[in-house]
C-alpha positions in Angstrom: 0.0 0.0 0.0 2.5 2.2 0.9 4.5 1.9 -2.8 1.7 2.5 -4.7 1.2 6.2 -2.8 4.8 6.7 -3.4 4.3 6.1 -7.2 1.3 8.5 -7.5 3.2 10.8 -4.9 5.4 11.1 -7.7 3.6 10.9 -10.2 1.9 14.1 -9.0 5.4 15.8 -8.3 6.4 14.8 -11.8 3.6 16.5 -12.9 4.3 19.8 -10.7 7.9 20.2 -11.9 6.4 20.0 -15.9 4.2 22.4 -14.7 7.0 24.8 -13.3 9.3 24.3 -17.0 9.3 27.5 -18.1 7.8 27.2 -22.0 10.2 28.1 -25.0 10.0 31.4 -25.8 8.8 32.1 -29.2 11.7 32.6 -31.9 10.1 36.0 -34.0 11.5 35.8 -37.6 11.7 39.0 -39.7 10.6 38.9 -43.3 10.9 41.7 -45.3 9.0 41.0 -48.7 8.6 43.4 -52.1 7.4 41.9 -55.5 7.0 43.7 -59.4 10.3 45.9 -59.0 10.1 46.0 -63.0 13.7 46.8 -62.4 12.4 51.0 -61.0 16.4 52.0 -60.1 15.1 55.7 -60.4 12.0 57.1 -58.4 9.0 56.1 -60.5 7.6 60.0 -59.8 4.3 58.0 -58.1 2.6 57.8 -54.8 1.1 55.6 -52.4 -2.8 57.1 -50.7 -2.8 57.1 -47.6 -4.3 58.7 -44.4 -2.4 62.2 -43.7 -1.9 64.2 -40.3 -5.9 65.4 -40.4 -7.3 62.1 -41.6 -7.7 63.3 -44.8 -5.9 61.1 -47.7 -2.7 62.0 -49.0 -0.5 61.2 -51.9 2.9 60.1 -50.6 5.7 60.3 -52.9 7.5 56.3 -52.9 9.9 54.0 -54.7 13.6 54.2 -56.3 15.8 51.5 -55.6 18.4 53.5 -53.6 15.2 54.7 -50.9 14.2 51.0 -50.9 18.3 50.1 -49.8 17.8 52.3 -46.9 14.4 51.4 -45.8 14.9 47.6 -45.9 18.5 48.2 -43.8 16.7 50.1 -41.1 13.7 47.8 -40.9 15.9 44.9 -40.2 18.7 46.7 -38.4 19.2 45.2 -35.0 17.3 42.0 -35.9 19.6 38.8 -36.5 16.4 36.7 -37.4 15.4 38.9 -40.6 15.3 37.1 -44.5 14.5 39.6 -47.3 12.3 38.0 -50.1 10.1 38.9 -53.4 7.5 37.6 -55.2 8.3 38.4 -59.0 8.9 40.1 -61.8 11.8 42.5 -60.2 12.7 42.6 -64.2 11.5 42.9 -67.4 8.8 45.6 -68.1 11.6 47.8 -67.1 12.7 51.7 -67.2 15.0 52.6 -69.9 18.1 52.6 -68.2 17.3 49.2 -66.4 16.2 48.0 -69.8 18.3 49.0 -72.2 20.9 47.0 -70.3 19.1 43.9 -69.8 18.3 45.0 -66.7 21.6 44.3 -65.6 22.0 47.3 -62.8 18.6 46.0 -61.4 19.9 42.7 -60.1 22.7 44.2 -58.7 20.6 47.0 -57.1 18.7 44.0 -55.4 22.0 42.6 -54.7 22.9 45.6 -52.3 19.8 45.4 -51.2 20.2 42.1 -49.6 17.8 40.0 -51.5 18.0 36.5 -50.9 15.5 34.5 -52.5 13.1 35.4 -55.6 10.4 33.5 -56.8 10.0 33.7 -60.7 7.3 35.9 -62.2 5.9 36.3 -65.6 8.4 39.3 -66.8 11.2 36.6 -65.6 11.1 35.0 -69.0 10.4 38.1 -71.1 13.7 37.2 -73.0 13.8 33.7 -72.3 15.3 31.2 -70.3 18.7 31.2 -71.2 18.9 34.6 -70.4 16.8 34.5 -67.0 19.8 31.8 -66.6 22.3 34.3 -67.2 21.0 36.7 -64.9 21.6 34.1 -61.7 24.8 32.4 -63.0 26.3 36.1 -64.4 28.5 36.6 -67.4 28.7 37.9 -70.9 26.8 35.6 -72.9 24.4 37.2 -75.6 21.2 35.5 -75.8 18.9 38.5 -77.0 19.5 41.8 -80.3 21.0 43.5 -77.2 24.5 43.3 -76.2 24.9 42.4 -72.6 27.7 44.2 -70.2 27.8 47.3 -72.0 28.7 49.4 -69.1 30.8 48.1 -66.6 32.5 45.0 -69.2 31.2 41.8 -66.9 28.4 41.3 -65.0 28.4 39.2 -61.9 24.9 37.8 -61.6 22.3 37.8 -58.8 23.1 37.0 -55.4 19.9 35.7 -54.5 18.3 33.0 -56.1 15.7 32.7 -57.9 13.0 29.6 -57.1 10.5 28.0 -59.8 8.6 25.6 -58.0 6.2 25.3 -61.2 8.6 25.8 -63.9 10.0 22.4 -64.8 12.2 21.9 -68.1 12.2 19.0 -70.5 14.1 16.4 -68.0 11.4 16.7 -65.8 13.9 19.0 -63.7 12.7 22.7 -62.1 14.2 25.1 -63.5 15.6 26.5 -60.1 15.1 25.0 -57.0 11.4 24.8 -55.7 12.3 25.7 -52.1 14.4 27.0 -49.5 15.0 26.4 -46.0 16.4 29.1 -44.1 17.4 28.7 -40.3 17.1 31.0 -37.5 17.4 31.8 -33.9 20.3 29.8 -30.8 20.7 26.6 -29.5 17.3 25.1 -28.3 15.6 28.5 -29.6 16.4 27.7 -33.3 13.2 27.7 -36.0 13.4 26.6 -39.3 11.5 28.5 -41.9 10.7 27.1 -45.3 9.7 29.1 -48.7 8.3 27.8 -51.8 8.4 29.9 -55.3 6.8 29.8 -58.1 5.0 31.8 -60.9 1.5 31.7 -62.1 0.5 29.1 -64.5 -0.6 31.5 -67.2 2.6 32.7 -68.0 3.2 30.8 -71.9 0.4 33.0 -72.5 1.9 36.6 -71.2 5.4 36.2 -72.6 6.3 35.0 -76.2 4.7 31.3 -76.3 8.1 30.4 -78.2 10.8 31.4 -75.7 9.1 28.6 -73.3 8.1 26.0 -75.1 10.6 24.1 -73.7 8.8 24.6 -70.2 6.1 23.3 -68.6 4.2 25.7 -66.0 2.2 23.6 -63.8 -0.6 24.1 -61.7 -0.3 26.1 -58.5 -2.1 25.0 -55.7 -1.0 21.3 -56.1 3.0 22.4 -56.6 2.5 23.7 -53.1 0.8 21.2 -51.8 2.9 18.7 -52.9 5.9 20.6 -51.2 4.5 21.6 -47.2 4.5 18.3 -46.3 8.1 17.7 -47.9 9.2 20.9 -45.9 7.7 20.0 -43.1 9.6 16.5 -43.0 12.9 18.2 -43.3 12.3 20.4 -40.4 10.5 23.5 -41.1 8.2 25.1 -38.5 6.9 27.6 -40.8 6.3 27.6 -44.9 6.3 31.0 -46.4 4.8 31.0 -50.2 6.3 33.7 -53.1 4.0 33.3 -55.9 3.2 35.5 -58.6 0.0 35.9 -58.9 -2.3 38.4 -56.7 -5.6 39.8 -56.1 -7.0 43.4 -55.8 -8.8 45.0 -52.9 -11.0 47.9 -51.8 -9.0 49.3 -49.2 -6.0 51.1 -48.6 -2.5 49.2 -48.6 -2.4 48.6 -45.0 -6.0 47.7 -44.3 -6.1 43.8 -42.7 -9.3 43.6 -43.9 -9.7 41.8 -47.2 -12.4 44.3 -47.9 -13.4 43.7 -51.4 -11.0 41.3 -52.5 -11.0 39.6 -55.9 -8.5 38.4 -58.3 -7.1 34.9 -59.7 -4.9 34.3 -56.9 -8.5 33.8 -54.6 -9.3 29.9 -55.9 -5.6 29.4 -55.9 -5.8 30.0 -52.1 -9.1 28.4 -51.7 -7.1 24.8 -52.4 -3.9 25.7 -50.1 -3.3 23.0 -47.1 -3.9 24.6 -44.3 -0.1 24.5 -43.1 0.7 27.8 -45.2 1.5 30.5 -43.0 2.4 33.5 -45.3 1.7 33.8 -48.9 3.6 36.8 -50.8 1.9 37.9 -53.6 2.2 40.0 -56.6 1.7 40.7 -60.4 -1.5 42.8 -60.0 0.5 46.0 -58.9 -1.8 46.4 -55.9 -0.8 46.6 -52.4 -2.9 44.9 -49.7 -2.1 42.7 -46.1 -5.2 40.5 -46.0 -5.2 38.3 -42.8 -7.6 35.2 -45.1 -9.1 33.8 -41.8 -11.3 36.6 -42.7 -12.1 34.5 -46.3 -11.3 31.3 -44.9 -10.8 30.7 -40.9 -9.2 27.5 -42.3 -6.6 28.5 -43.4 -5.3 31.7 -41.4 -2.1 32.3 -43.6 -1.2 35.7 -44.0 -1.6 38.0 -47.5 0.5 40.3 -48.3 1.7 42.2 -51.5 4.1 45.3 -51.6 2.3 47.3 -54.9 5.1 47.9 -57.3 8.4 49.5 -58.0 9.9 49.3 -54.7 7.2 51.6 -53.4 6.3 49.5 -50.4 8.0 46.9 -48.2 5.9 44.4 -46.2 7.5 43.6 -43.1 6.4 40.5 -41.8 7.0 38.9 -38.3 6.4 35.2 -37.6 6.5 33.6 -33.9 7.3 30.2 -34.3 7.3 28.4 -31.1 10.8 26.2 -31.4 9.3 23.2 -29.3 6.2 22.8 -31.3 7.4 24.1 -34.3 4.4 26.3 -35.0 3.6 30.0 -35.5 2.1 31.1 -32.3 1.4 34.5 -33.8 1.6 36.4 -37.5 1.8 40.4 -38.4 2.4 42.5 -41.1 2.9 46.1 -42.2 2.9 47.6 -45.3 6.0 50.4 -44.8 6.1 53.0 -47.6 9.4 53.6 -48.8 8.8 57.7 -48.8 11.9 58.9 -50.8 11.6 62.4 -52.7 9.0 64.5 -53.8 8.1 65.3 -57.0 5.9 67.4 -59.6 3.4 65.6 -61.5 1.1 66.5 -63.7 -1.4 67.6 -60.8 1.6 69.6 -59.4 3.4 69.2 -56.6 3.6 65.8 -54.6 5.5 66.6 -51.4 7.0 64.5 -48.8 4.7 64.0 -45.9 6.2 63.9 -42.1 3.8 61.6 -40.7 5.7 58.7 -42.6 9.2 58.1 -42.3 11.6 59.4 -45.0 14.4 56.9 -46.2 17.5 58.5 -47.7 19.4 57.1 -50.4 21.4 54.2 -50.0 25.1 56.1 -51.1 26.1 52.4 -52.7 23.0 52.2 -54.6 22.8 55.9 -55.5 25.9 55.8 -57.3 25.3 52.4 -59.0 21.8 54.1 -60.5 23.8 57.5 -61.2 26.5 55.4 -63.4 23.5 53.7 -65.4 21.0 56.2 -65.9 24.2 58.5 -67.3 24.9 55.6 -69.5 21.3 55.6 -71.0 20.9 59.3 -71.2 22.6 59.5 -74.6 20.5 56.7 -76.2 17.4 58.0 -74.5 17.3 61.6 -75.3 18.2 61.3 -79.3 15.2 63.2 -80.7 13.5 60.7 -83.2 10.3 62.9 -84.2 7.8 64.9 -83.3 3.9 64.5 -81.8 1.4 67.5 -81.9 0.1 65.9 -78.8 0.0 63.2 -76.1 -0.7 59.7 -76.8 -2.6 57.7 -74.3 -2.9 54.7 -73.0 -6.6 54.9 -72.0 -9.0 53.2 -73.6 -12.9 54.7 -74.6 -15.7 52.5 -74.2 -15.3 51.1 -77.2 -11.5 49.4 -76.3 -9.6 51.9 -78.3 -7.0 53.9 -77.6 -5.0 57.0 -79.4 -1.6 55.6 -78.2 -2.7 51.7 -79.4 -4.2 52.7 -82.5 -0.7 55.1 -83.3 1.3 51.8 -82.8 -0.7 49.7 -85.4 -0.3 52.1 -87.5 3.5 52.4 -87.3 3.5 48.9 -87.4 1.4 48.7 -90.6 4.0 51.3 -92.6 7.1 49.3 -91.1 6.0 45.8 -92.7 3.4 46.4 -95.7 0.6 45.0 -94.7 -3.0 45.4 -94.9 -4.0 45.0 -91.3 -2.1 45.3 -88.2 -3.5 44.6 -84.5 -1.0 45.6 -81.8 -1.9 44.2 -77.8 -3.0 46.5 -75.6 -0.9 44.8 -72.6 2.2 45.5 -74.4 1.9 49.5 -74.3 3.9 50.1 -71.1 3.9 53.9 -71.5 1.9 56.9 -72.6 3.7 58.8 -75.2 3.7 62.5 -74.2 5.6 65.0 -76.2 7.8 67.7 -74.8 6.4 71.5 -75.2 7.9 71.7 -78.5 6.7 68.6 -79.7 9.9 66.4 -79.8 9.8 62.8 -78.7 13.2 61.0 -77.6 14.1 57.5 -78.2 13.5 56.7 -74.5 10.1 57.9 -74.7 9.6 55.0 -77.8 11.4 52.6 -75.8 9.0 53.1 -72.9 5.8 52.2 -74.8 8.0 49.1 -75.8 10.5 47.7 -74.2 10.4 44.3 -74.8 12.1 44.2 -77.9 9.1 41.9 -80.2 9.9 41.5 -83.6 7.1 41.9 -85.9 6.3 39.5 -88.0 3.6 39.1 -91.2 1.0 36.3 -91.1 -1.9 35.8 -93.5 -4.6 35.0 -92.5 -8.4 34.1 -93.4 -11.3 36.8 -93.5 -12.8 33.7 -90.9 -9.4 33.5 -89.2 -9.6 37.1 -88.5 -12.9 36.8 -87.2 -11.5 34.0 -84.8 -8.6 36.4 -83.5 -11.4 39.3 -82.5 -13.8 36.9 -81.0 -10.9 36.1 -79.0 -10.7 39.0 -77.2 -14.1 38.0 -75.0 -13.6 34.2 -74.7 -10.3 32.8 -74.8 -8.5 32.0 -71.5 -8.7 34.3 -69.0 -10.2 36.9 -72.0 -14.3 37.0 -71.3 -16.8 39.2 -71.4 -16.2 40.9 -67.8 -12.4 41.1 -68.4 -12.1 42.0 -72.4 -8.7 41.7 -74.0 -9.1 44.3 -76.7 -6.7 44.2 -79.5 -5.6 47.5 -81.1 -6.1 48.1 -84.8 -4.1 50.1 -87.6 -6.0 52.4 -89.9 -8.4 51.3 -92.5 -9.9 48.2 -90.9 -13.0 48.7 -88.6 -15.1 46.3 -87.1 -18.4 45.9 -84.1 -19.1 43.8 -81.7 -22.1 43.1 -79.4 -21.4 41.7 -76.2 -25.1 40.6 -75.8 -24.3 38.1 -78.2 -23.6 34.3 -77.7 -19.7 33.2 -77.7 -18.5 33.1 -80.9 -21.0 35.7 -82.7 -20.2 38.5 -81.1 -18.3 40.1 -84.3 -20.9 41.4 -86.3 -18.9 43.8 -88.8 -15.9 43.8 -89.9 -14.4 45.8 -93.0 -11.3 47.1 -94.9 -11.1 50.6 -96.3 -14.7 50.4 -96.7 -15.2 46.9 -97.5 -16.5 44.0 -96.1 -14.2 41.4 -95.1 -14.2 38.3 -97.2 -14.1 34.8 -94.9 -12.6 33.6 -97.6 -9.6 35.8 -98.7 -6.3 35.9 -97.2 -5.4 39.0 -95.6 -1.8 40.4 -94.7 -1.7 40.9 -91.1 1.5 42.0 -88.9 1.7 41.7 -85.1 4.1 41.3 -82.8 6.0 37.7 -82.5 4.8 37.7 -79.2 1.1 37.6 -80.1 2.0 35.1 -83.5 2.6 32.5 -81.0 -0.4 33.1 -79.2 0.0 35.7 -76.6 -2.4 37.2 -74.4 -4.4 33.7 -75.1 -4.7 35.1 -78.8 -4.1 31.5 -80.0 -6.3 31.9 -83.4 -2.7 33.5 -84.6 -1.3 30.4 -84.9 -3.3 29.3 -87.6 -2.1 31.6 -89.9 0.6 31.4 -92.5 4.0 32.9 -91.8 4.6 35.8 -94.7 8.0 37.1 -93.1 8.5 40.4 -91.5 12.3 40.7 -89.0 11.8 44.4 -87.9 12.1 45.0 -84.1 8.9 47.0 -82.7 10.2 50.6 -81.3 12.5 50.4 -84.5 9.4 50.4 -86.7 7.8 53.2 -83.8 10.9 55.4 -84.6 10.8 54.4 -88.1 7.5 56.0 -88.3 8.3 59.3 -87.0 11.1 59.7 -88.8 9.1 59.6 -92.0 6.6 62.2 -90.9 7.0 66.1 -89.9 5.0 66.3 -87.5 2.2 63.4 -86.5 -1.4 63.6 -84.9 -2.9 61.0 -82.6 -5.3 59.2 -84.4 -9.1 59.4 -84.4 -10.9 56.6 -82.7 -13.6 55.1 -83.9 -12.3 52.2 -85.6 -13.9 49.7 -83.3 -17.8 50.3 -82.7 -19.1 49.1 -79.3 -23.0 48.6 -80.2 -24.1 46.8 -76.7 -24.1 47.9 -73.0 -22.8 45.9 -70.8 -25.0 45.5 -68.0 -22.4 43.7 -65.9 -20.9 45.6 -63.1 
């Protein structure tokens, strides 16, 4: 009798002493996350709304990649646990003096910064693989029409690396590795924290189709589901997603709300396994932390994307709980990287003392200063003249002055009869100093992707295919049009009202009606030949030639003409309402 109360004697002192085992402390982890740099090493002149000293919304002047150097060393400074990451697309779509050298100074930009790991994004393959490739491993090699190491003779690649989850190659191989595992903290307080990148699915159809054929995007959701548990197994207490793909919301950039949240990223997250904890976003351009226990209290991950340009920085802090290896606890800030005012074309755009002002990094500074002095040459050569701007917006129709002034260009430049120019690949408006000059570097800004335009001929039906394209094809539909530009002397009408596949209902060429049955010489860029912007009908047409690089043919154009006018819409009739909000 008297063992057995000696053995629950101590079994109840056994349990007293657990009791009095003071618990781990949580291990916080620092991570400080940007996405769609678009390789911004000057100020991008633009602002980020926000609430001012009197409640009222201001615009605050953000962005330039020497601001950004500053901001992300004093947001980690004192922290030993802090990993700096992005979602995508930190080039391609690129200034002109990030650009023009293959956006060369932006990687090593990000390299002072202190990147360390990148997850692929659309603009990634831009210029294909081989030269993505180039732009990790460094060196000279030329894979595109521009020369690479132009200004400082070698070029030593990025010092982060890039992930591709979703990207595999012909061998079955990813391109880069899917993961990371990065380890923080001391002795029994040490975390591991995993990351997974990859880029959305879509991507064949926003690059040239051609430049990855070799590679095969696969789905989303399941890459990432496939690799938790895998993480997981090799120790991580936390998994931290970088994909490129986003939503948009209705609130400012650093409401936790979710309110009005949409986009093609949402039934990406509705699949997620539940063991997600962060998931850095991008490629819409909008800013937004979401905590998604507000969508989905099953899956609590945080949301967070940083806007654009090195505008915003999200810093993110994780307690992880080393004994259980969980995430007791998730935040996140959006910080705007307030840099420099401007003048815009509303005026002034001050700085704003209620948010903090970042300096420029001195390293950073003089990298951009060496580049952008290296451009200026090429960039201000006067190529022509514009009696005035040329925009981007689009009437209700789809049109646009600056679209409909490309197809044209485009038309002289190859001889053809019809031209149709993408409305996604216009990247600038084209605004003409007071005296009417344009510059080289205002051409290169509309586009700077360097397509080649090519002549394919194509069908009266054919062409019809290609236009009804624009409402059902892909993520193209009714809601979310992808209206093609056209060149002068072809018009057409649609009706929205109408079933898939009808929804053309005119289409003519200097006056007259289309023939289904004649073959028509059309030029667009190589990008949308190979099916672009989901414009697969392309394919079907038959190759006629053309080899003339886009903003040579822009330039081209102007130098042919004294002075040119905008163009008159009207060459694409809208005849329905769309009742649809």
């Amino acid at each position: 009798m008297r063992k057995a109360v000696s053995v629950t004697l101590l079994f109840a002192l056994s349990g007293c002493a657990t009791l009095r085992t003071p618990a781990a402390t949580p291990v916080e982890v620092q991570i400080l996350a940007i996405n769609d740099f678009h390789g911004a090493l000057e100020p991008p002149r633009a602002s980020v709304p926000a609430p001012g000293a009197d409640g009222a919304t201001v615009q605050v002047p953000a962005g330039g990649a020497a601001h950004l150097a500053t901001a992300v060393a004093q947001l980690r400074k004192g922290n030993a646990n802090s990993i700096t990451v992005a979602a995508g697309d930190l080039t391609g779509g690129s200034p002109f003096a990030s650009s023009q050298f293959l956006d060369e100074p932006a990687v090593m930009a990000l390299n002072m910064i202190g990147l360390e790991l990148n997850a692929v994004g659309n603009h990634e393959f831009d210029r294909g693989p081989e030269e993505l490739l180039r732009l990790q491993n460094g060196g000279c090699e030329k894979h595109t029409v521009r020369t690479p190491c132009r200004v400082d003779g070698a070029f030593p690649g990025a010092r982060f690396r890039y992930l591709a989850a979703n990207v595999r190659t012909a061998t079955g191989e990813t391109l880069f590795p899917a993961t990371a595992l990065r380890t923080f903290g001391k002795g029994p307080n040490t975390v591991r924290v995993g990351f997974i990148g990859l880029t959305l699915k879509e991507t064949p159809t926003l690059v040239v189709p051609s430049a990855v054929a070799s590679l095969r995007f696969e789905d989303e959701a399941e890459t990432i589901n496939a690799l938790v548990p895998k993480l997981r197994a090799e120790g991580a207490a936390a998994v931290v997603v970088l994909l490129h793909q986003g939503v948009t919301t209705k609130v400012g950039y650093n409401d936790k709300s979710c309110g009005g949240v949409s986009g093609d990223l949402l039934p990406i997250l509705a699949k997620l396994d539940p063991g997600v904890d962060v998931v850095v976003s991008g490629h819409t351009h909008a800013a937004y932390v979401c905590d998604h226990a507000q969508i989905d209290p099953n899956r609590p991950f945080l949301l967070t994307s940083a806007g654009r340009n090195g505008m915003l920085v999200s810093d993110i802090t994780l307690a992880i709980d080393p004994a259980g290896r969980r995430v007791v606890s998730r935040r996140a800030d959006n910080i705007i990287v307030q840099g420099e005012g401007y003048t815009g074309p509303g005026g002034p755009v001050p700085l704003h003392p209620e948010y903090r002002q970042f300096a420029r990094d001195p390293q950073v500074s003089s990298l951009v200063t060496r580049y952008v002095g290296a451009a200026e040459p090429i960039a201000q050569r006067v190529v022509g003249r514009l009696s005035a701007p040329a925009l981007r917006e689009r009437n209700a129709s789809g049109e646009s002055t600056l679209g409909s002034l490309v197809a044209d260009a485009q038309l002289r430049a190859t001889g053809a009869e019809i031209a149709f120019m993408n409305s996604g690949g216009l990247r600038a408006d084209l605004t003409p100093s007071a005296d009417g000059t344009l510059t080289y570097g205002q051409l290169y800004a509309v586009q700077p992707f360097g397509n080649v335009l090519q002549v394919k001929g194509l069908t009266g039906a054919q062409l019809r295919s290609v236009l009804e394209q624009q409402f059902a094809s892909g993520s193209n539909s009714v809601e979310r049009p992808n209206m093609l530009q056209v060149s002068r002397g072809f018009a057409y009408s649609y009706d929205l009202r109408r079933p898939v596949g009808q929804r053309i209902v005119a289409m003519s060429l200097n006056g007259a009606p289309i023939d289904d049955a004649r073959v028509y010489r059309v030029a667009v860029s190589n990008f949308l030949a190979a099916g672009g912007d989901n414009f697969t009908a392309f394919k079907s047409g038959t190759d006629l030639g053309g080899n003339i690089e886009d903003v040579d043919a822009f330039e081209a154009y102007f130098a042919g003409n004294a002075t040119i006018s905008p163009p008159a819409t009207g060459r694409v009739n809208r005849i329905d309402v769309l009742l649809a909000p």
